[in-house]
BALOSE-509699 format. One record per atom (N, C-alpha, C): residue in one letter; x, y, z. Coordinates in steps of 0.05 Angstrom, whole numbers, padded with zeros to 5 digits, always signed. Example, Ala and Ser with C-alpha at 12.3 -4.5 7.8 and 13.67 -1.06 7.14 Angstrom:
% BALOSE-509699
A+00264-00114+00156
A+00246-00090+00156
A+00264-00066+00156
S+00257-00045+00142
S+00273-00021+00143
S+00258+00001+00157
//
This chain:
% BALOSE-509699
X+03648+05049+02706
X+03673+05033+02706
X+03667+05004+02699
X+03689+04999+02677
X+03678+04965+02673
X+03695+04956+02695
X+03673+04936+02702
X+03685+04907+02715
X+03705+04882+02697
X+03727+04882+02715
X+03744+04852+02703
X+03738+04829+02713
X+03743+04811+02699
X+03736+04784+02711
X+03744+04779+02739
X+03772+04784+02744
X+03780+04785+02772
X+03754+04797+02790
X+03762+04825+02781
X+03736+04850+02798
X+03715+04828+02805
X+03700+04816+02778
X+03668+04805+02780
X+03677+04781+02807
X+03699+04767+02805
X+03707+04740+02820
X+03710+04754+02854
X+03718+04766+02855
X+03728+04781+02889
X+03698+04791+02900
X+03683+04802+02874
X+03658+04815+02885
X+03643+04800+02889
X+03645+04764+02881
X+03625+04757+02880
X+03636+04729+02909
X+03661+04727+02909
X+03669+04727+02936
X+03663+04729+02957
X+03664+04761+02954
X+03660+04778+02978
X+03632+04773+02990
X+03618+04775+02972
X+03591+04774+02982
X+03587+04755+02990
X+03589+04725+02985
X+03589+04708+02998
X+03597+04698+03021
X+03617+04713+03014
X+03640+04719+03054
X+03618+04732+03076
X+03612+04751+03063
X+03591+04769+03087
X+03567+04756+03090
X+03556+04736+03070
X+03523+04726+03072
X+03530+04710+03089
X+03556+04697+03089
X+03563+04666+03104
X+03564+04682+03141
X+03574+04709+03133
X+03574+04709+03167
X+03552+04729+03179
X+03538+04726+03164
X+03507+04740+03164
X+03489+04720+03175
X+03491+04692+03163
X+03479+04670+03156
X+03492+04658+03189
X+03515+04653+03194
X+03521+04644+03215
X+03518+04659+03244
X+03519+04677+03247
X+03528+04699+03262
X+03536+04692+03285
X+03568+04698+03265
X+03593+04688+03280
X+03609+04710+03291
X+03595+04724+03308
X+03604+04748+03320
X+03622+04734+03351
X+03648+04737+03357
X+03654+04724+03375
X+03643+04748+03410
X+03643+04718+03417
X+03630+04728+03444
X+03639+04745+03463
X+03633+04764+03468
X+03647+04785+03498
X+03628+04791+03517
X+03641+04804+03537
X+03626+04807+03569
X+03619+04833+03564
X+03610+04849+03591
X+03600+04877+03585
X+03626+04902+03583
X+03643+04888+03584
X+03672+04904+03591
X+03683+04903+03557
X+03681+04885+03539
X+03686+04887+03522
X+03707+04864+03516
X+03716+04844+03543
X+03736+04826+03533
X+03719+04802+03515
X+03739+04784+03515
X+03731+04759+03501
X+03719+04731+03519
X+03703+04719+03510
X+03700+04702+03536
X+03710+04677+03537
X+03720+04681+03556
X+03734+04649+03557
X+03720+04615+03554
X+03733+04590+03542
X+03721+04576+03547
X+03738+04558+03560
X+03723+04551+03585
X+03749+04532+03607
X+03734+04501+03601
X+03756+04480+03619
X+03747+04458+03615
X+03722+04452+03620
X+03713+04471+03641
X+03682+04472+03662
X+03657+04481+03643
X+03666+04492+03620
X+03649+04500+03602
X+03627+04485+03586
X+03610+04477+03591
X+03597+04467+03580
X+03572+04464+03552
X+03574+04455+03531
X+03564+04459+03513
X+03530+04472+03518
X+03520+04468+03535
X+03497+04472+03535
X+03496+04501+03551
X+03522+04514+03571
X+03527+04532+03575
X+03527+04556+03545
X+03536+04547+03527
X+03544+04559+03499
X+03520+04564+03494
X+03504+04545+03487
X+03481+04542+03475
X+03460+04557+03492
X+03448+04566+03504
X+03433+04574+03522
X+03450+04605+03518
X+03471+04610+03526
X+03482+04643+03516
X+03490+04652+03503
X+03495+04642+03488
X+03501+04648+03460
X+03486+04641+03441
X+03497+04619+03408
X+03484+04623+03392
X+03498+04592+03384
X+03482+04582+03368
X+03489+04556+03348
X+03520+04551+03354
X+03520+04574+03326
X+03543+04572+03316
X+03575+04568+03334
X+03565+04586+03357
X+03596+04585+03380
X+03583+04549+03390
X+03560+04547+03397
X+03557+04519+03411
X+03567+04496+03389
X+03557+04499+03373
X+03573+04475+03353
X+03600+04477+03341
X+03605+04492+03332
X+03636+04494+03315
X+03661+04498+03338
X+03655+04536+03342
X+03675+04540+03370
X+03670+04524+03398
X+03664+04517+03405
X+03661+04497+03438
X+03680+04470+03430
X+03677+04463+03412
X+03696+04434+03413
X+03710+04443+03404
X+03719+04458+03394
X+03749+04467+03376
X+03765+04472+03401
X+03753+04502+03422
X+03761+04507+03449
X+03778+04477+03458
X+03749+04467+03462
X+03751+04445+03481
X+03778+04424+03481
X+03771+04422+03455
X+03802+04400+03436
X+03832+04422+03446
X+03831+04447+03450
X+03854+04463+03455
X+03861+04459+03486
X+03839+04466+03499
X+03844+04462+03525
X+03850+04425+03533
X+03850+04413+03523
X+03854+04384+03525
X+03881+04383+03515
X+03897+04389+03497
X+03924+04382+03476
X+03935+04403+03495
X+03928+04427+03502
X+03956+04442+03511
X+03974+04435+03532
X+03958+04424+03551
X+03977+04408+03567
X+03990+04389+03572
X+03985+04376+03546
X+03999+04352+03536
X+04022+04349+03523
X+04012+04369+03504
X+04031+04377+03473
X+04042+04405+03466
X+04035+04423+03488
X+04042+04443+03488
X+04026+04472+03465
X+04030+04485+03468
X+04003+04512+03444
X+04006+04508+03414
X+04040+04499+03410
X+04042+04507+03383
X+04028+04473+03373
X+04039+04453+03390
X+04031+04429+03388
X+03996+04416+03377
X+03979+04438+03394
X+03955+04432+03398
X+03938+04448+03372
X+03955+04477+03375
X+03942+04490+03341
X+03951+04470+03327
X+03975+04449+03326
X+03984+04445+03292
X+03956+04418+03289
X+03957+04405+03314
X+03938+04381+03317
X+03916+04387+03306
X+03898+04401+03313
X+03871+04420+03316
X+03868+04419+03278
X+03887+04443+03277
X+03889+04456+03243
X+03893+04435+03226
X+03919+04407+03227
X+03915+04385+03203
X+03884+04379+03211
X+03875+04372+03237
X+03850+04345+03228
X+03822+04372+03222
X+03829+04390+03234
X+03803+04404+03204
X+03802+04404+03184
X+03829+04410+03174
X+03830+04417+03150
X+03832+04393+03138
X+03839+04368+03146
X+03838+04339+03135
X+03804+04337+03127
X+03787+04341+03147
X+03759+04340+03147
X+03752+04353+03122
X+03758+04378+03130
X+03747+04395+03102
X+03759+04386+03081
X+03770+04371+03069
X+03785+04364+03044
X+03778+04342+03033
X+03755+04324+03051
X+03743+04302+03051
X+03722+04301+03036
X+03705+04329+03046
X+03683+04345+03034
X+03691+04366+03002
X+03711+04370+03006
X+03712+04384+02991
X+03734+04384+02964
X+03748+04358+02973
X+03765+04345+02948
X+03763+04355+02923
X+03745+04351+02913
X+03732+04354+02884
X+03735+04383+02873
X+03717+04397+02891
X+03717+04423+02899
X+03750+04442+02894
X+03767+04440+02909
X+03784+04438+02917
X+03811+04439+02885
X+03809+04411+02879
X+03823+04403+02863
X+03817+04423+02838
X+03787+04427+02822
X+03782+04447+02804
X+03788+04476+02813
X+03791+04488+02845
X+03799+04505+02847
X+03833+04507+02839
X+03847+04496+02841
X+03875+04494+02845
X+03886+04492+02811
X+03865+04478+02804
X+03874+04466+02768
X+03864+04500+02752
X+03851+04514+02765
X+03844+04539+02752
X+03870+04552+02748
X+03874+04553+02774
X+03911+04572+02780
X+03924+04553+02750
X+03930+04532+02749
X+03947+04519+02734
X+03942+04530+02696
X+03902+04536+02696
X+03902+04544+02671
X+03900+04576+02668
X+03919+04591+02682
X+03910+04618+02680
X+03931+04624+02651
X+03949+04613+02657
X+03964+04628+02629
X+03956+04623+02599
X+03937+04598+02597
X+03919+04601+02576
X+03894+04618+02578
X+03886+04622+02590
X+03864+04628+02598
X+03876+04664+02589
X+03888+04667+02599
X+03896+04703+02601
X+03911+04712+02565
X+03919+04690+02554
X+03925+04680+02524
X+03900+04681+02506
X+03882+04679+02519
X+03856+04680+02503
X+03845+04713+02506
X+03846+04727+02535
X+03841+04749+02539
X+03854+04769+02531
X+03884+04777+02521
X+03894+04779+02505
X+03888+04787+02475
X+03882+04764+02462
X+03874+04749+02438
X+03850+04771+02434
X+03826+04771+02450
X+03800+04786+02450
X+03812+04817+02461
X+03830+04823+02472
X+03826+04848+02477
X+03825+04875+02472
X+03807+04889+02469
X+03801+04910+02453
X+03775+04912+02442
X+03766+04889+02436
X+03744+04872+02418
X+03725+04878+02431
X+03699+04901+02436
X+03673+04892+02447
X+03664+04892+02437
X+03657+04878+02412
X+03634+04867+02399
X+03620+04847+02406
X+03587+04843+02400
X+03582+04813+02409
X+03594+04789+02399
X+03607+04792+02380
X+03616+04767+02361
X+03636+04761+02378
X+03663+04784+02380
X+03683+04773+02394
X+03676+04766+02426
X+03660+04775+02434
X+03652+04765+02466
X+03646+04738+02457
X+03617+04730+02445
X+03616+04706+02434
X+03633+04686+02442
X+03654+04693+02420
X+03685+04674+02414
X+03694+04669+02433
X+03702+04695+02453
X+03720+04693+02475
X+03709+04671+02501
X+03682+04677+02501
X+03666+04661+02512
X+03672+04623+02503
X+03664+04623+02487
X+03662+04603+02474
X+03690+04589+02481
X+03713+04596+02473
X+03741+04593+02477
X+03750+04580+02509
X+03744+04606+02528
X+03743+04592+02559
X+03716+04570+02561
X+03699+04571+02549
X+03684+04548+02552
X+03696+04519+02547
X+03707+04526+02526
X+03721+04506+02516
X+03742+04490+02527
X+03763+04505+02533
X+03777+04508+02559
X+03777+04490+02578
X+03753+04502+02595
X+03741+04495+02621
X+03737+04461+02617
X+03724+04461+02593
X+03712+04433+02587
X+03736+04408+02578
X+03753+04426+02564
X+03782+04408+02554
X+03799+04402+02582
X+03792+04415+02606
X+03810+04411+02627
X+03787+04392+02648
X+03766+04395+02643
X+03738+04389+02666
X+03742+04400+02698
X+03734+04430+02693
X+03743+04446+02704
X+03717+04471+02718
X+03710+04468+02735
X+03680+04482+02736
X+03685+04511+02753
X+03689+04529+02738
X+03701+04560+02760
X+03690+04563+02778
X+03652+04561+02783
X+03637+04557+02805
X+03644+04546+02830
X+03660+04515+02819
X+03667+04502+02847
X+03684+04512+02862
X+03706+04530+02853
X+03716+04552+02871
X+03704+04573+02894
X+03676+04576+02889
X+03656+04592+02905
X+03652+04564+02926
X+03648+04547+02919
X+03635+04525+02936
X+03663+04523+02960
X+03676+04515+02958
X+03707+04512+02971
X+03702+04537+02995
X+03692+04565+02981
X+03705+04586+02992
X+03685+04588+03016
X+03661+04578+02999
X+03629+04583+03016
X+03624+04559+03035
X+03642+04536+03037
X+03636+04515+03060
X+03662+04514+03087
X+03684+04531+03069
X+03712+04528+03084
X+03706+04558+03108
X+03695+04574+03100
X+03689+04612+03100
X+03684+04596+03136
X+03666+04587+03146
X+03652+04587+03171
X+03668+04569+03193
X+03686+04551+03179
X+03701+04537+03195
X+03732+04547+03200
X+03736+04564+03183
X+03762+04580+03190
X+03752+04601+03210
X+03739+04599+03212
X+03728+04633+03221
X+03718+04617+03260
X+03701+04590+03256
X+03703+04580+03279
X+03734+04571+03293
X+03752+04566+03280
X+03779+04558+03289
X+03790+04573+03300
X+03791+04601+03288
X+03802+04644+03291
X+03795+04637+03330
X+03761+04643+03320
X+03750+04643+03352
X+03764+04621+03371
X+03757+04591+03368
X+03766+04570+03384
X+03798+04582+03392
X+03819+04592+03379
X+03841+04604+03391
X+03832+04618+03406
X+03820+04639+03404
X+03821+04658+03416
X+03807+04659+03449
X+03786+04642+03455
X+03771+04631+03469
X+03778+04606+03493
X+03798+04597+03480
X+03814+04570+03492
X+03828+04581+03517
X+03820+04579+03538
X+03829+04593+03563
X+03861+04577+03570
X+03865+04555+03557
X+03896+04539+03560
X+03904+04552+03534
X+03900+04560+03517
X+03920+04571+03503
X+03924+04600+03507
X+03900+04613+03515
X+03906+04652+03531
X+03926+04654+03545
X+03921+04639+03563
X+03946+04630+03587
X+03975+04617+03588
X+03969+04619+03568
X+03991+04591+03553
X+04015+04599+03553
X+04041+04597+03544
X+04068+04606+03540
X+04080+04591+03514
X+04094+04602+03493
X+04107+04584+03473
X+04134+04606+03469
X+04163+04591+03475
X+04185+04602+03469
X+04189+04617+03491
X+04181+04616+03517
X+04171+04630+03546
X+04166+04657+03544
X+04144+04655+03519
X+04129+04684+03515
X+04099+04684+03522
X+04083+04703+03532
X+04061+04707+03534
X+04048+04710+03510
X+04022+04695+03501
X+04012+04688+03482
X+03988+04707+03483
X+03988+04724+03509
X+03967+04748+03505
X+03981+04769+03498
X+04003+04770+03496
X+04012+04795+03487
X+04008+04802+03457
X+04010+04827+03446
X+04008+04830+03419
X+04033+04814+03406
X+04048+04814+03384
X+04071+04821+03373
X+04083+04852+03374
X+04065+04871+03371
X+04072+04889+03363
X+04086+04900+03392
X+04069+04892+03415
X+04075+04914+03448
X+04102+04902+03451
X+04099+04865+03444
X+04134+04855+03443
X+04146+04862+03434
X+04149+04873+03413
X+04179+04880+03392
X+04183+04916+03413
X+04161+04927+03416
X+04170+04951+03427
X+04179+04941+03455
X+04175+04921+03473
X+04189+04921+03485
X+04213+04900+03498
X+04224+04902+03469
X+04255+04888+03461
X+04252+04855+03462
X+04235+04849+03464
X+04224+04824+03463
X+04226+04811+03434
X+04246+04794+03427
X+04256+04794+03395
X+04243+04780+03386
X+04228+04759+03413
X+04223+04730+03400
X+04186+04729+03385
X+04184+04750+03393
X+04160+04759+03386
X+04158+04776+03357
X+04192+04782+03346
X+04186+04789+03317
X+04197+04775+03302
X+04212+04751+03315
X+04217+04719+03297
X+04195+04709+03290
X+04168+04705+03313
X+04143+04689+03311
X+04127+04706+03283
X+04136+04731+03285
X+04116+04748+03267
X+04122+04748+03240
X+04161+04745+03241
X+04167+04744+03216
X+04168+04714+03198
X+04159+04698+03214
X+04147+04672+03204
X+04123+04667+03195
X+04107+04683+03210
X+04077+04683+03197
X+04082+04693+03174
X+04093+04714+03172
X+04097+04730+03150
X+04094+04716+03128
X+04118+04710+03129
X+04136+04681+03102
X+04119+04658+03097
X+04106+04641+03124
X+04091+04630+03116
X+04065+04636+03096
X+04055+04656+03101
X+04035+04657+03086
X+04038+04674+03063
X+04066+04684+03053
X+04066+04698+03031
X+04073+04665+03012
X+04096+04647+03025
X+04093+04623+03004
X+04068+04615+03004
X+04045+04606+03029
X+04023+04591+03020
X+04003+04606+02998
X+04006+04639+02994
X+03985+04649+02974
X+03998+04653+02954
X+04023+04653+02944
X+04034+04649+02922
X+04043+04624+02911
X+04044+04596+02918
X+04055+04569+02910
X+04040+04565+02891
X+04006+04565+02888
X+03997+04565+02862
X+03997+04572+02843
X+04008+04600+02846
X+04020+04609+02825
X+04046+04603+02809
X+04063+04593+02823
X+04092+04591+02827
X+04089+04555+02815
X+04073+04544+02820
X+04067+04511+02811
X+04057+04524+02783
X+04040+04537+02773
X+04022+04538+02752
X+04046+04554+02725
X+04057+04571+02735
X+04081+04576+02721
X+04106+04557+02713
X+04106+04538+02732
X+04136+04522+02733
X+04119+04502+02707
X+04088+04492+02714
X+04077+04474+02693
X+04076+04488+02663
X+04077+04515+02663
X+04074+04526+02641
X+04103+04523+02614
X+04123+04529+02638
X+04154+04525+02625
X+04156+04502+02623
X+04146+04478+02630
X+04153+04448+02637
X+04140+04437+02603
X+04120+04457+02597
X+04097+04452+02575
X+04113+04456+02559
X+04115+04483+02557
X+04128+04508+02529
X+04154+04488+02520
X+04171+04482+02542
X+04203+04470+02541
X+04199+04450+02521
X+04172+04421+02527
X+04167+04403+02505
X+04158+04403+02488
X+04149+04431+02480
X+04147+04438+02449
X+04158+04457+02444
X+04190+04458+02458
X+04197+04483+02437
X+04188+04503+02429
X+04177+04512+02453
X+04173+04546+02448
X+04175+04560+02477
X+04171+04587+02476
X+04172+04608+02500
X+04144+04601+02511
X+04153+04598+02540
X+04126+04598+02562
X+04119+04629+02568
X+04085+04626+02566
X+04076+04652+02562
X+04079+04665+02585
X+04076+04698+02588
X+04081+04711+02602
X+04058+04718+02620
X+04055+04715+02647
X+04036+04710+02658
X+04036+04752+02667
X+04013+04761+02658
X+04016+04790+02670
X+03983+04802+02690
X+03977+04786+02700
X+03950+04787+02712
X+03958+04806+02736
X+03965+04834+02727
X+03970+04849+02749
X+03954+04858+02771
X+03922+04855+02764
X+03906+04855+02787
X+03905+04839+02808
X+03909+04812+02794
X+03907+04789+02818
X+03930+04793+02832
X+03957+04803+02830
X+03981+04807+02846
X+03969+04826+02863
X+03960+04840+02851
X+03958+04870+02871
X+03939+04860+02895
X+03916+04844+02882
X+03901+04835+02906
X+03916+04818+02925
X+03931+04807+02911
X+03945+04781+02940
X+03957+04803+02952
X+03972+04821+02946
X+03995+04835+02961
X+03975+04851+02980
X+03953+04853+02971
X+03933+04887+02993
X+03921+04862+03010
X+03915+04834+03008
X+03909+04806+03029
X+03935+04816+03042
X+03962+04800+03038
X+03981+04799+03056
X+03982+04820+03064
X+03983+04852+03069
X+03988+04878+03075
X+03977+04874+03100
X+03943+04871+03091
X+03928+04866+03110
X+03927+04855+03133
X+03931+04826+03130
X+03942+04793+03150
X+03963+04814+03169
X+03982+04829+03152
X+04015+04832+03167
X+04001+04851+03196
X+03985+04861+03185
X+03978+04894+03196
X+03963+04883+03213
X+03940+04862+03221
X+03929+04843+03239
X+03952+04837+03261
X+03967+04817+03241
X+03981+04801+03257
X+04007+04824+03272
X+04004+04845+03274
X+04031+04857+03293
X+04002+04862+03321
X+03969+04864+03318
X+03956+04868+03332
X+03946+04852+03352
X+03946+04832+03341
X+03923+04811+03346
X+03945+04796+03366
X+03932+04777+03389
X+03948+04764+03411
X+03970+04743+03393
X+03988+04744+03409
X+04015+04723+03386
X+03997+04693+03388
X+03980+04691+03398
X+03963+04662+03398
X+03963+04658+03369
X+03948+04689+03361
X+03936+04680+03334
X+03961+04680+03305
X+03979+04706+03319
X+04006+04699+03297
X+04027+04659+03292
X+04008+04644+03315
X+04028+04626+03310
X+04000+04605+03295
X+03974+04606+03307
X+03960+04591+03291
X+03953+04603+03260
X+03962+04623+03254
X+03966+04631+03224
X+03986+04618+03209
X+04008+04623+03234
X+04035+04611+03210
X+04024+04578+03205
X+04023+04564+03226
X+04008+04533+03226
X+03992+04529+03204
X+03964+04552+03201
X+03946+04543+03182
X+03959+04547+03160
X+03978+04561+03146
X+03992+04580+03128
X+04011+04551+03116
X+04026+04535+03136
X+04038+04515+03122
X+04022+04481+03115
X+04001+04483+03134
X+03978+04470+03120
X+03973+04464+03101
X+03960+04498+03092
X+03958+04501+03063
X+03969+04497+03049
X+03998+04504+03048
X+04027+04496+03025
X+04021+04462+03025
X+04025+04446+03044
X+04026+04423+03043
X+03996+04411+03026
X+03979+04418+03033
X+03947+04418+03027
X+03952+04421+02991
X+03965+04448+02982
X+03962+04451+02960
X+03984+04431+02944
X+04006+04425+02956
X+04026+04406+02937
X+04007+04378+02937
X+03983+04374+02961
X+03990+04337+02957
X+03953+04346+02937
X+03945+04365+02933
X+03926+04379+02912
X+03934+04367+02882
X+03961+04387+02879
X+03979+04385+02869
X+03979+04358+02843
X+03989+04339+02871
X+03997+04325+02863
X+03977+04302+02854
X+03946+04290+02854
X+03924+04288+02858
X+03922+04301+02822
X+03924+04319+02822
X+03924+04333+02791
X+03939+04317+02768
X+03967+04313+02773
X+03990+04298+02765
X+03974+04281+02755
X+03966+04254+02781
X+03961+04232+02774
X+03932+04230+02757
X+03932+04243+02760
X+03893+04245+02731
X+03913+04251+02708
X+03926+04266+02713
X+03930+04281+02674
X+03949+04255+02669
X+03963+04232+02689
X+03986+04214+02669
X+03961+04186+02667
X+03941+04192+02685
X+03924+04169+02683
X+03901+04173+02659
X+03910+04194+02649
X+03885+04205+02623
X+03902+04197+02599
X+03932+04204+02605
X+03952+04194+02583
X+03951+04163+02578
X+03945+04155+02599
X+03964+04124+02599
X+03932+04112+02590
//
């Protein structure tokens, strides 16, 4: 079976996803019973450290910690949204650069898939060559590095994954109440038992994160027609049916979690989910101001 570029990009992803939690081993912590272990205010970093591993002592313990501190202040949904901007502020500090060439990729797919097209059918070395040559070209006419997409995925991979835990661990947010619902309950045991507000929370995650994994796309198309319109012609037709299919079998996935998993984590999804939307417009926009400052 040949591999597609997508295929080669997910596989090479993936692997990085699993070395990162190979590399970390970010297995969240349980007792002999099989629960999760709590981390209370009394908890102490060096408690972590001594029973566990690095990784929960450094990343998850202050994340906890910062939850159990905001919830009684600001309430669960209050303290995830706090928590989620100033990480993800952090990470964007580091990873700006990073970041920005990942986002400007989305923007050049409909050339990019215009060129694949153009070659397709062609396996000769000459036309590989070309085709090659072409996205090289590309890449370089935009200054655009596909790699730094792996970098983004491979520094962000360990701190989302410590945040997951720090919910889950935060003994003020287990306990917690938002909308005077129990935040240990599933979604799913709520909706079965008539508990509505628990398939409002779900059907927000939902939405939230079907706009946050589609806006790039949805930006990179609007710039395409915005293009085509000032020269008078048809904006190309974007048909990269694999990458749909993959976002849609992601979201399938998330949905099928999130009716499982404690409503803790269905509301710090929706949180991180509009993050990202916001994350990716002011990206976005960061893009804008290079391409009118390259004009001007």
């Amino acid at each position: 079976m040949k591999l597609t570029s997508t295929m080669k990009k997910t596989l090479v992803i993936t692997s990085l996803v699993l070395f990162t939690m190979t590399l970390t081993g970010c297995r969240i912590a349980t007792d002999d019973a099989g629960n999760i272990i709590q981390i209370t205010e009394s908890t102490t970093f060096s408690d972590i450290m001594s029973t566990e591993n690095w990784f929960s002592a450094i990343l998850v313990w202050p994340m906890a910690q910062a939850l159990n501190k905001l919830t009684p202040v600001i309430g669960v949904a209050g303290a995830i949204a706090v928590l989620t901007i100033l990480v993800n502020g952090i990470l964007m500090i580091f990873t700006l650069k990073s970041t920005v060439a990942s986002q400007q990729m989305q923007l050049l797919q409909p050339e990019l898939e215009k060129i694949q097209r153009k070659y397709e059918g062609k396996d000769d070395e000459a036309s590989r060559m070309k085709q090659a040559t072409e996205m090289q070209n590309l890449y370089k006419k935009y200054n655009v590095n596909p790699m730094s997409m792996l970098l983004v995925t491979f520094l962000q991979f360990p701190i989302i994954i410590a945040m997951y835990q720090a919910v889950q661990r935060s003994s003020a947010i287990k306990t917690g109440t938002f909308m005077g619902l129990s935040l240990e309950t599933t979604p799913l045991d709520g909706i079965k038992n008539g508990m509505w507000g628990y398939l409002l929370i779900f059907i927000v995650m939902g939405l939230c994160q079907f706009v946050s994994m589609n806006l790039p796309q949805w930006l990179a198309k609007k710039k395409a027609e915005a293009e085509a319109e000032k020269h008078h012609r048809k904006a190309p037709e974007t048909t990269n049916s694999q990458s749909k299919m993959m976002q849609y079998y992601m979201l399938a996935m998330i949905l099928v979690f999130g009716l499982m998993w404690p409503t803790a984590m269905s509301i710090y999804w929706a949180i991180h989910s509009c993050v990202t939307i916001v994350k990716t417009l002011l990206v976005q926009k960061i893009i804008d101001s290079k391409k009118e400052g390259a004009k001007a």
